[in-house]
C-alpha positions as CSV (number, residue, x, y, z in Angstrom):
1,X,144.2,106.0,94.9
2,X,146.6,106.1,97.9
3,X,148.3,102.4,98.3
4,X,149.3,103.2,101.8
5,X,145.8,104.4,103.1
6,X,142.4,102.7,103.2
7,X,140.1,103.2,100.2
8,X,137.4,102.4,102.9
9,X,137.0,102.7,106.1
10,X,135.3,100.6,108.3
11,X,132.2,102.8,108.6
12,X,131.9,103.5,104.9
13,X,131.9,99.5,104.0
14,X,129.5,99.4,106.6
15,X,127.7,102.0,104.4
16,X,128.6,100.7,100.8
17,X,127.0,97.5,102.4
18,X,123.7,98.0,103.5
19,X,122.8,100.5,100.7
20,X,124.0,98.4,98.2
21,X,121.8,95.6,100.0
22,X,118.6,98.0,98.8
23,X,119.4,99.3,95.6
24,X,122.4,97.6,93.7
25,X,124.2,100.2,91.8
26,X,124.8,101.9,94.9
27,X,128.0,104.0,94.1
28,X,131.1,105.0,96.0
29,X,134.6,106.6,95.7
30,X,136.9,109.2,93.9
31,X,134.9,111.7,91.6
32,X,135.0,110.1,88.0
33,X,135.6,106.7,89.6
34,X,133.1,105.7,91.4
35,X,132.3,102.1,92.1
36,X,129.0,99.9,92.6
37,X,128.5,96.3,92.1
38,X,126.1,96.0,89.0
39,X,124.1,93.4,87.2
40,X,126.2,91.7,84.1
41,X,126.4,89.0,81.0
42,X,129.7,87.9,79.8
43,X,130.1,85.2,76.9
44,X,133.4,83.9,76.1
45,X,133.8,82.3,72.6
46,X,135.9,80.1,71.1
47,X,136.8,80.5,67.6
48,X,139.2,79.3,64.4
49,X,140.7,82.4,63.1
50,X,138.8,82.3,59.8
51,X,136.0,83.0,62.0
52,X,136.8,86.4,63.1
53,X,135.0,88.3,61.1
54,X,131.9,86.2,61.7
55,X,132.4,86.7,65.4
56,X,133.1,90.9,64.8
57,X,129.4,90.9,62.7
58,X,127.9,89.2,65.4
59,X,129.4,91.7,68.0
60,X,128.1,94.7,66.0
61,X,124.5,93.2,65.6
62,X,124.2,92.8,69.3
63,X,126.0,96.5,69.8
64,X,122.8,97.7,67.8
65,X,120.5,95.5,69.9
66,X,121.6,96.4,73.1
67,X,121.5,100.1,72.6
68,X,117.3,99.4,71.4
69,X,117.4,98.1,75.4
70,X,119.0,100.9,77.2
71,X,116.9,104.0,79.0
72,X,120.2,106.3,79.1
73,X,122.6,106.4,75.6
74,X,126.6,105.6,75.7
75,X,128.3,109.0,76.5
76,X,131.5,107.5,75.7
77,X,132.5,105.0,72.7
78,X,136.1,103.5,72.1
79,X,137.5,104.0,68.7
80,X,139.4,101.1,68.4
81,X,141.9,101.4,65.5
82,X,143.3,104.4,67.6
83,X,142.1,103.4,70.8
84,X,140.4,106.5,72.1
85,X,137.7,107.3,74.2
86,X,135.2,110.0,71.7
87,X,131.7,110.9,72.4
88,X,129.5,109.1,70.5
89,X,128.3,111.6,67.8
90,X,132.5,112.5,67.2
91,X,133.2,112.3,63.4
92,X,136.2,110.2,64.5
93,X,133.9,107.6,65.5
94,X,133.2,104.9,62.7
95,X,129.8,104.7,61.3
96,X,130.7,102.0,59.4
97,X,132.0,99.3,62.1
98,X,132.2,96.1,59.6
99,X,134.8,98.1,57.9
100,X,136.7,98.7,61.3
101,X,136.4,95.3,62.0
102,X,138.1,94.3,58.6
103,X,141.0,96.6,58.8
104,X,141.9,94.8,62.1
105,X,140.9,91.5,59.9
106,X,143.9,92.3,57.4
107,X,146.4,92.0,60.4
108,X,146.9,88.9,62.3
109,X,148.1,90.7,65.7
110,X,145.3,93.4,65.5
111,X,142.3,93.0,68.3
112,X,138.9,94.7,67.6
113,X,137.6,96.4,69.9
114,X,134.0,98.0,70.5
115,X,133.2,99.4,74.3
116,X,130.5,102.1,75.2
117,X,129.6,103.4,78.9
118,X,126.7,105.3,80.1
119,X,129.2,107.5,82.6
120,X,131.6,110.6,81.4
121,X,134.5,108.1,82.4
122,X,135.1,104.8,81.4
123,X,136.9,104.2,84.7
124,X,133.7,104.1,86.9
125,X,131.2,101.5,87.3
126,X,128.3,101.9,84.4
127,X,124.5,101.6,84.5
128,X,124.9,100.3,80.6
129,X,127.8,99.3,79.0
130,X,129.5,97.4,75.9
131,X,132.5,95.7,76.0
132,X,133.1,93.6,73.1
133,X,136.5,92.2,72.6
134,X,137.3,90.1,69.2
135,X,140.6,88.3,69.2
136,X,143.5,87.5,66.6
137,X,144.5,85.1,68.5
138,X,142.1,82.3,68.9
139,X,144.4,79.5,69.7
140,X,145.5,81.4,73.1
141,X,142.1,83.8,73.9
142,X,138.7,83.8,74.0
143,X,136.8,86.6,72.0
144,X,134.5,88.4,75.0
145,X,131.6,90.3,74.6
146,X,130.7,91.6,78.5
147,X,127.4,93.9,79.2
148,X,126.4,95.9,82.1
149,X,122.7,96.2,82.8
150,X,121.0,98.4,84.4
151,X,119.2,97.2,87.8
152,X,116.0,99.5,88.1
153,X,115.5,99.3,85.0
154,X,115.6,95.3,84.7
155,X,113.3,95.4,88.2
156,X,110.7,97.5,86.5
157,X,109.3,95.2,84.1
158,X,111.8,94.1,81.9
159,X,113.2,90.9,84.0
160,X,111.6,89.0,80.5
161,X,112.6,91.3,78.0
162,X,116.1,90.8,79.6
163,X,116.2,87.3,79.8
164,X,114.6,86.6,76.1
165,X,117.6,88.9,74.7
166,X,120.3,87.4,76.7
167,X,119.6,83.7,75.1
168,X,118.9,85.0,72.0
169,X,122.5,86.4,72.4
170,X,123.7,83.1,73.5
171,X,122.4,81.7,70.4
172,X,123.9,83.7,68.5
173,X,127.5,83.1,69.5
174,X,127.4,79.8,71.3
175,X,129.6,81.0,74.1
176,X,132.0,78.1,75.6
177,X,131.5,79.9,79.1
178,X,128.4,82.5,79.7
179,X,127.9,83.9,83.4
180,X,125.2,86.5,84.3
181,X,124.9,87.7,87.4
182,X,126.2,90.3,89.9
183,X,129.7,92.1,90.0
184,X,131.7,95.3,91.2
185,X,131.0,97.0,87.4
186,X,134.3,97.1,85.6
187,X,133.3,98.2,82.0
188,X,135.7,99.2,79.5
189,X,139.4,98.0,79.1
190,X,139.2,96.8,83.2
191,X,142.6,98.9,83.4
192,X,142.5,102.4,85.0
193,X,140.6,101.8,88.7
194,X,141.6,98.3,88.4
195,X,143.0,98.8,92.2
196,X,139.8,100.0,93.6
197,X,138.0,97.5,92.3
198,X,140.2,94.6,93.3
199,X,139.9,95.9,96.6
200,X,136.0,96.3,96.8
201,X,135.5,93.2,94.9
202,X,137.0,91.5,98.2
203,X,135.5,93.4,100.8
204,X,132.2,92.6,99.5
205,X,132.8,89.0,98.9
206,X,132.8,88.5,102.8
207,X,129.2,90.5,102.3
208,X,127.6,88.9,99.7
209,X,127.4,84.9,98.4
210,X,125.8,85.8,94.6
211,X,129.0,88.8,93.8
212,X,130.7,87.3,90.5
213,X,134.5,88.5,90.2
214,X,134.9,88.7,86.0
215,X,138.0,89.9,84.4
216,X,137.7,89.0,80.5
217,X,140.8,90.6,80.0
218,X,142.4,88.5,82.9
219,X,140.7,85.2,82.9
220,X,139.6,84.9,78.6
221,X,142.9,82.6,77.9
222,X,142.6,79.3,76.6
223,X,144.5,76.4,75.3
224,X,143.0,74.5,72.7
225,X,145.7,75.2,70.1
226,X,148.1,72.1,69.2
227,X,151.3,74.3,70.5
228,X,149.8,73.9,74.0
229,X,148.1,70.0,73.9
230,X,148.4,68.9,77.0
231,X,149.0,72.0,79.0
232,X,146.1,74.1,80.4
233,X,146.9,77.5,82.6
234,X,145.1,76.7,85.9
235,X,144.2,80.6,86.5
236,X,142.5,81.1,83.6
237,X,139.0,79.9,82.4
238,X,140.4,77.7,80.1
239,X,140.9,75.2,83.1
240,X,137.3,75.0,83.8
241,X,134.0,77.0,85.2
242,X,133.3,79.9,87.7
243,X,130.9,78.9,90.2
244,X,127.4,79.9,88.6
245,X,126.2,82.7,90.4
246,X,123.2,83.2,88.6
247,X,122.2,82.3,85.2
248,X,125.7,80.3,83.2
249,X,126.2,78.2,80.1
250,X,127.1,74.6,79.9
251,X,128.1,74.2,76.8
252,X,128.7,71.0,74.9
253,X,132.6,71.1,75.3
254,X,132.4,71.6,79.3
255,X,129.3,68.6,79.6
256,X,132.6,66.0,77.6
257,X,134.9,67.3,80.2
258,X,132.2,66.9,83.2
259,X,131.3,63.5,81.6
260,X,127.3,63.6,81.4
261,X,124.5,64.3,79.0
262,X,122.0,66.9,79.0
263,X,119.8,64.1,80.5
264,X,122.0,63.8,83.5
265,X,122.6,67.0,83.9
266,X,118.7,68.1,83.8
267,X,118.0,64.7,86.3
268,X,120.4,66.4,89.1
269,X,119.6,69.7,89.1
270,X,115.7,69.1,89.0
271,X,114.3,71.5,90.8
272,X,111.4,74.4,90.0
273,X,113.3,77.0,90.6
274,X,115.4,75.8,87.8
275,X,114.9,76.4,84.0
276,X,116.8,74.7,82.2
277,X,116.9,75.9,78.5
278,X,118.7,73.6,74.9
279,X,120.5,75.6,72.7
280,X,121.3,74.3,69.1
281,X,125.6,74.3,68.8
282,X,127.0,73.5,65.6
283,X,129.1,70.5,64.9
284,X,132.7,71.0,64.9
285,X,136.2,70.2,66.7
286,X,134.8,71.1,70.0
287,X,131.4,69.5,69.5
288,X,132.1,66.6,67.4
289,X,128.9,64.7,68.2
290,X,126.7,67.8,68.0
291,X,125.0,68.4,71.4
292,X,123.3,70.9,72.5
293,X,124.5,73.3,74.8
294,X,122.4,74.2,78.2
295,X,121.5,77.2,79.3
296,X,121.0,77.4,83.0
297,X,119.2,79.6,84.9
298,X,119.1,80.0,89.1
299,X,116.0,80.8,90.0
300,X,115.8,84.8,90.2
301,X,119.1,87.6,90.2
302,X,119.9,88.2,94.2
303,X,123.1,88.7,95.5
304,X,122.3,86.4,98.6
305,X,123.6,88.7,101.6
306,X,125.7,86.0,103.9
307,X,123.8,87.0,106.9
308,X,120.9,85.4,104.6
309,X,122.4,82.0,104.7
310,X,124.0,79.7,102.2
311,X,122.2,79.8,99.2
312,X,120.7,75.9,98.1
313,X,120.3,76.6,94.7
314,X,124.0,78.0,94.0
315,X,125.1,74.9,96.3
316,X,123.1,72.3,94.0
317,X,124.7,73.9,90.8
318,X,128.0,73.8,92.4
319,X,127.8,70.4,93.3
320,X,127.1,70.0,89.7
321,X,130.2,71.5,88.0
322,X,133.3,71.4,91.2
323,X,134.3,68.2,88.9
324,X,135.5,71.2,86.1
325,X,135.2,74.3,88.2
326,X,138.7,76.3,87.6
327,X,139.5,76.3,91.8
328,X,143.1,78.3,91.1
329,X,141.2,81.3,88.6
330,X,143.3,84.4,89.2
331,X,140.8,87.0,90.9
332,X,142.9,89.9,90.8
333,X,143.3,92.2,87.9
334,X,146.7,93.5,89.4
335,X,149.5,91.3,91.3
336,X,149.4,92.5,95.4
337,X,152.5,93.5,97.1
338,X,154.2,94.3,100.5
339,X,152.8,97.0,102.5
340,X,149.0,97.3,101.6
341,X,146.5,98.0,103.9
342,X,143.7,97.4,102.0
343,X,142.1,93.7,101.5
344,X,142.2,91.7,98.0
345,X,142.7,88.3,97.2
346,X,145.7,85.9,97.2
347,X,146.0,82.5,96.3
348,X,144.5,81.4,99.5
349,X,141.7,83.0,99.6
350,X,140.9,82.9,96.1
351,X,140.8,79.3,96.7
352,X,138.5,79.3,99.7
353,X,136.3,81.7,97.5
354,X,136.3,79.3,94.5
355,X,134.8,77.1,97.0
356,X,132.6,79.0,99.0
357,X,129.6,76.4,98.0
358,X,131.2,73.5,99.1
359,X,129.9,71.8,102.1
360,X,133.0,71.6,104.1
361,X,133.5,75.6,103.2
362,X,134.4,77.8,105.8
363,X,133.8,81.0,103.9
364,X,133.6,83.9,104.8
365,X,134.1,82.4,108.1
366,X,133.6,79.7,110.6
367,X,131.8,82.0,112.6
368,X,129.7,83.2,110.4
369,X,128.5,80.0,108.0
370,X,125.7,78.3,109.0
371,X,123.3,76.2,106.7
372,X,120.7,78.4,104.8
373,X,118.4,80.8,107.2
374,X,114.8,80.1,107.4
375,X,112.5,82.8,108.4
376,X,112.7,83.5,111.5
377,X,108.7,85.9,111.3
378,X,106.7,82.9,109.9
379,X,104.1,85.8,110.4
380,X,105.6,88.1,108.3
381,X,105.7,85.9,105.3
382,X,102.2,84.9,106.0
383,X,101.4,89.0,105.5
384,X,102.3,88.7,101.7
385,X,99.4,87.1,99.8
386,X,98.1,87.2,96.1
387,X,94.7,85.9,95.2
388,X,94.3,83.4,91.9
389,X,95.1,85.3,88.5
390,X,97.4,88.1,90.2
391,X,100.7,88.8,89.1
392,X,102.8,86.6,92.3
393,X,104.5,89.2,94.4
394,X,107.7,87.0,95.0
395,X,109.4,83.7,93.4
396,X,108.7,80.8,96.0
397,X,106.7,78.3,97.8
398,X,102.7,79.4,98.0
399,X,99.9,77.5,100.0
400,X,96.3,78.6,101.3
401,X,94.0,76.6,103.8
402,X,91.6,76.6,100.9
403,X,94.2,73.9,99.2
404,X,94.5,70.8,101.1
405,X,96.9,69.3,98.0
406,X,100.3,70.8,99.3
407,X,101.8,74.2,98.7
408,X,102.6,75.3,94.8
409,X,105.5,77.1,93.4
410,X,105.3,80.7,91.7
411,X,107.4,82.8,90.2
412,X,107.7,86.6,90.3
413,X,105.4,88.1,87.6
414,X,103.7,85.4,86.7
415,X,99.9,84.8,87.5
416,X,99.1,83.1,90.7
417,X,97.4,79.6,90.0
418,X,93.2,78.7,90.8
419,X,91.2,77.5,91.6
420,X,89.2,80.8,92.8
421,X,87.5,78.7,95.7
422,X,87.6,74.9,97.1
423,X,84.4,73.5,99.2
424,X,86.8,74.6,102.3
425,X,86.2,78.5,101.3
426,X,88.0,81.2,98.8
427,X,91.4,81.0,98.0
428,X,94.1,83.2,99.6
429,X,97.9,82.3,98.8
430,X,100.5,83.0,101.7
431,X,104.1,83.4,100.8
432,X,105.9,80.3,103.1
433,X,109.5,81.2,101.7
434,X,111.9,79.4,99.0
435,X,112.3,76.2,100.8
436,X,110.1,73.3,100.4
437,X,108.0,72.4,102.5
């Protein structure tokens, strides 16, 4: 890519926008590099070092999990002890990856490595990808495991599939931060097309309230070891929490630092949109007294277009964590310099991004923030119905003139509630939207 030229121009974001809007996964740019904001789940673990192998084994049982999920196979794998790209069926391709991961074991400065993509090029946005990252360096990184989804197939039935697999997975490795949710899809190492997708990443954050911006390979530092007491890196996730986009952990180290208990927590984000899940952690240095962490979840995945409005839910979990959310996190996978035409993020508006849930938050613009839209068709939500026993058509508030107790609250897939009929006549829910009434 050209650093004197626009990588889009004004009618292609318009473009890139409004399909993307329809169909994430919605692809754009240079043959063999093409870009698309996809569904992901990233955990980021802290560990001793006599852990690493534990942590590797854990990687590689999840590798063999998440390849049971996926409609499409990994085209390309990463060999890690060379660090090579192979097709997956290459004899140069381990078959035994718990020995791979102990040769890197015998050397304190080796990293293990295991990464698939569903695309001929590891430099474009994936459908399905693995990027597992085990470090031998736990006193200054987080091990990272980060996995691209893919969107049509998640819509098509597997929304609980997906979700019952993703908290198994949290389970497993007891993340210290977990965020699902939307991003531009950078799978593999994050290095070649790290431009383009610094660049999209901020022309779509003007678009879109729910995008994520995760860089394991940027943000996954930490400072918990002795060397560093005291002293935490302000861009980096170590200093605290993205603002949850989606689905996110908070995990029994981050509830000390914010200063309340899981009842606490549960009491101020009550809400039904909200599910709110415990999840045994073991006792150790960063979980002396043994809580649990909590797994959160946001009511449904949506990347909450801005001309939609400010999202509540985002704003209530927001309000929750600003006490620990990391405001200064470096967004940008390359530093900027003089000259560029095309938009990423500084410091300045990294900040105002950070912060973008924040009532006094100006972002994208004053212009254009405004609190969150209601319908402005009442009779076009009144169009979607579901009768008593049907799957519900969309997560919100219900109610039917056959129900004189109030509206009810339904989520997507699961049956509408009875009765079948009142003394007033049969039953016909109405969607009335995702506010209250």
């Amino acid at each position: 890519m050209s650093t004197t030229e626009l990588f889009l121009e004004p009618e292609e974001v318009e473009e890139f926008i409004r399909e993307t809007k329809v169909h994430p996964q919605w692809f754009y740019g240079y043959e063999g590099r093409e870009l698309g904001i996809c569904p992901f789940v990233t955990f980021y673990i802290y560990h001793p070092r006599e852990e690493y192998m534990s942590v590797a084994r854990r990687f590689i049982a999840i590798w063999e999990q998440f390849q049971q999920l996926m409609d499409e196979p990994f085209k390309k794998v990463f060999k890690s002890r060379t660090q090579v790209w192979l097709r997956p069926h290459d004899k140069r391709f381990p078959t035994d990856l718990i020995a791979e991961a102990e040769y890197h074991d015998k050397d304190e400065f080796k990293n293990f490595y295991l990464l698939g993509t569903d695309m001929d090029s590891p430099d474009e946005s994936p459908r399905w990808s693995y990027s597992g990252f085990v470090t031998s360096n736990p006193g200054q990184r987080y091990s990272t495991l980060k996995l691209i989804f893919r969107y049509k197939w998640y819509i098509d039935g597997h929304q609980r599939l997906w979700k019952d697999f993703v908290r198994d997975c949290v389970a497993s490795l007891q993340p210290e931060h977990c965020y699902t949710g939307y991003e531009v899809g950078t799978g593999g190492l994050s290095v070649m097309g790290a431009y383009e997708s610094d660049v999209l990443e901020r022309i779509c954050a003007d678009h879109f309230y729910g995008m994520d911006v995760d860089h394991p390979s940027k943000m996954g530092y930490q400072y918990h070891d002795p060397f560093h007491e005291g002293f935490v890196n302000p861009s980096d996730l170590g200093a605290g929490l993205r603002p949850p986009t989606w689905c996110f952990m908070l995990s029994p180290f981050w509830q000390r630092k914010l200063g309340k208990d899981e009842q606490q927590i549960r009491a101020e984000l009550r809400d039904p949109r909200i599910r709110i899940t415990s999840i045994p952690y073991a006792t150790n240095k960063q979980n002396p007294e043994g809580a649990n962490g909590l797994w959160i979840e946001l009511g449904e995945l949506d990347l909450y277009p801005v001309d939609k409005g400010i999202p509540d839910l985002l704003v209530k979990a927001n309000r929750l964590i600003r006490p620990i959310r990391c405001d200064e996190l470096n967004l940008t996978t390359l530093d900027p310099w003089d000259g560029d035409p095309n938009p990423r993020f500084d410091y300045e508006s990294s900040l105002r991004w950070m912060r973008r849930f924040d009532e006094d938050s100006d972002w994208p613009s004053a212009d254009v923030r405004r609190p969150p839209a209601q319908p402005a068709d009442a009779a076009a939500l009144v169009r979607l119905r579901a009768l008593p026993g049907e799957p519900c058509p969309r997560t919100g508030w219900w109610g039917s003139p056959a129900v004189t107790t109030g509206a009810v609250f339904a989520r997507q897939g699961e049956p509408m509630p009875g009765p079948q009929s009142t003394a007033i006549g049969d039953v016909i829910w109405m969607y009335r939207g995702t506010q209250a009434p």
